[in-house]
One Martini backbone bead per residue (centre of mass of N, CA, C, O) as a GRO file, in nm:
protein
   75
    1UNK     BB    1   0.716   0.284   2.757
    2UNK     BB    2   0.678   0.459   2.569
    3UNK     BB    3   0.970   0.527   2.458
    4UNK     BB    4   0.966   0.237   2.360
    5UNK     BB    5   0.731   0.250   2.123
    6UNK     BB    6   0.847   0.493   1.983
    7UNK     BB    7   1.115   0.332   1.876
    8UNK     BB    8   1.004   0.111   1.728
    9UNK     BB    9   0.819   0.301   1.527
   10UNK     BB   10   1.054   0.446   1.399
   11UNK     BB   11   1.211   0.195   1.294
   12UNK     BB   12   0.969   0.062   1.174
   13UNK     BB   13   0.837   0.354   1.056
   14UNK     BB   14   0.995   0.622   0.887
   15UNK     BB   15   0.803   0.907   0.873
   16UNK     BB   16   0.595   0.875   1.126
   17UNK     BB   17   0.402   1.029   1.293
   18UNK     BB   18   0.304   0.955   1.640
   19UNK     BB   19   0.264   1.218   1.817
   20UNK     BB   20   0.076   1.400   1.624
   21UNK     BB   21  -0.171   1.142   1.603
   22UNK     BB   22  -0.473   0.984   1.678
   23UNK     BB   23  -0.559   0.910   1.376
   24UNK     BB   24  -0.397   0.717   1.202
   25UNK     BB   25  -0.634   0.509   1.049
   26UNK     BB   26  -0.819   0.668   0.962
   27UNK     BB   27  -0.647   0.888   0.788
   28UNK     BB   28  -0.420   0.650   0.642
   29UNK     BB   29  -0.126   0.612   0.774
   30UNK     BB   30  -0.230   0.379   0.825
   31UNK     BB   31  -0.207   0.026   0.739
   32UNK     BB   32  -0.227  -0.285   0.725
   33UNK     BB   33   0.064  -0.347   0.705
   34UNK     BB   34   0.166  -0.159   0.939
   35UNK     BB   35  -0.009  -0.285   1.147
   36UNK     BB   36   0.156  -0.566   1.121
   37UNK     BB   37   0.464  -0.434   1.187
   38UNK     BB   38   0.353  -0.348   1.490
   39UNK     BB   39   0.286  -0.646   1.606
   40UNK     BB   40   0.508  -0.758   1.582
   41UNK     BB   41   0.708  -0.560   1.701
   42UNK     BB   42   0.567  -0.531   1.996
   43UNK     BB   43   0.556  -0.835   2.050
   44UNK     BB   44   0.850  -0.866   2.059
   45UNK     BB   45   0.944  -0.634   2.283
   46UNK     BB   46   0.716  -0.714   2.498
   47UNK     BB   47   0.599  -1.019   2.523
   48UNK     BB   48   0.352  -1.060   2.332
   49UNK     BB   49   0.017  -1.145   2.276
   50UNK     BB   50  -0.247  -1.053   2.041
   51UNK     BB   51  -0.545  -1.114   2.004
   52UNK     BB   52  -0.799  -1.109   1.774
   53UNK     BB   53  -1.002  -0.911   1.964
   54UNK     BB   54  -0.804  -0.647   1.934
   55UNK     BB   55  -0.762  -0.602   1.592
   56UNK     BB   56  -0.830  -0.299   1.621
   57UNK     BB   57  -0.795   0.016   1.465
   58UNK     BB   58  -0.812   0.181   1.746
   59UNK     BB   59  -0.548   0.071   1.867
   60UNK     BB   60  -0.391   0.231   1.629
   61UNK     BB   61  -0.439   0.544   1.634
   62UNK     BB   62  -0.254   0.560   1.894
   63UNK     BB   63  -0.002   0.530   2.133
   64UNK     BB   64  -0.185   0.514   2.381
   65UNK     BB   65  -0.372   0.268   2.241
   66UNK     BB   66  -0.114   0.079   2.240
   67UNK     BB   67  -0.056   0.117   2.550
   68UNK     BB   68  -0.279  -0.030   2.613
   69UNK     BB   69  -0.286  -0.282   2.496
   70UNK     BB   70  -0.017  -0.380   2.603
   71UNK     BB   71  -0.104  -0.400   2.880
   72UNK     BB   72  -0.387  -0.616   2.790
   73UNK     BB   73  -0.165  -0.839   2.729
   74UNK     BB   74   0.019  -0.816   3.019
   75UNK     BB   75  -0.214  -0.988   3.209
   0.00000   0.00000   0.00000
């Protein structure tokens, strides 16, 4: 799943390492916009809803953080 993750995220936000960095919103790397790109874009590919108390930036600082997330909405 992971790797699978690894290519949405690539494909839909390239020049971004997302490998190599667990704190991408603290840091800035990623912003609101990308956020949502990021929502859309895995909520399409794993068929999943993320509810609105999940859309914390900590979700969200990596790769990681995102595949517990989608875990957590697949359930």
């Amino acid at each position: 799943m992971k790797e699978q993750l690894l290519n949405v995220l690539k494909e839909a936000l390239p020049g971004i390492d997302f490998e190599s960095s667990d704190t991408l919103v603290d840091d800035g790397i990623l912003d609101s916009l990308a956020i949502t790109t990021i929502i859309a874009e895995i909520s399409m590919e794993f068929g999943i809803n993320i509810p609105f108390d999940e859309l914390e930036s900590g979700n969200f600082n990596s790769v990681d953080n995102m595949l517990m997330l989608i875990k957590r909405c697949k359930k």
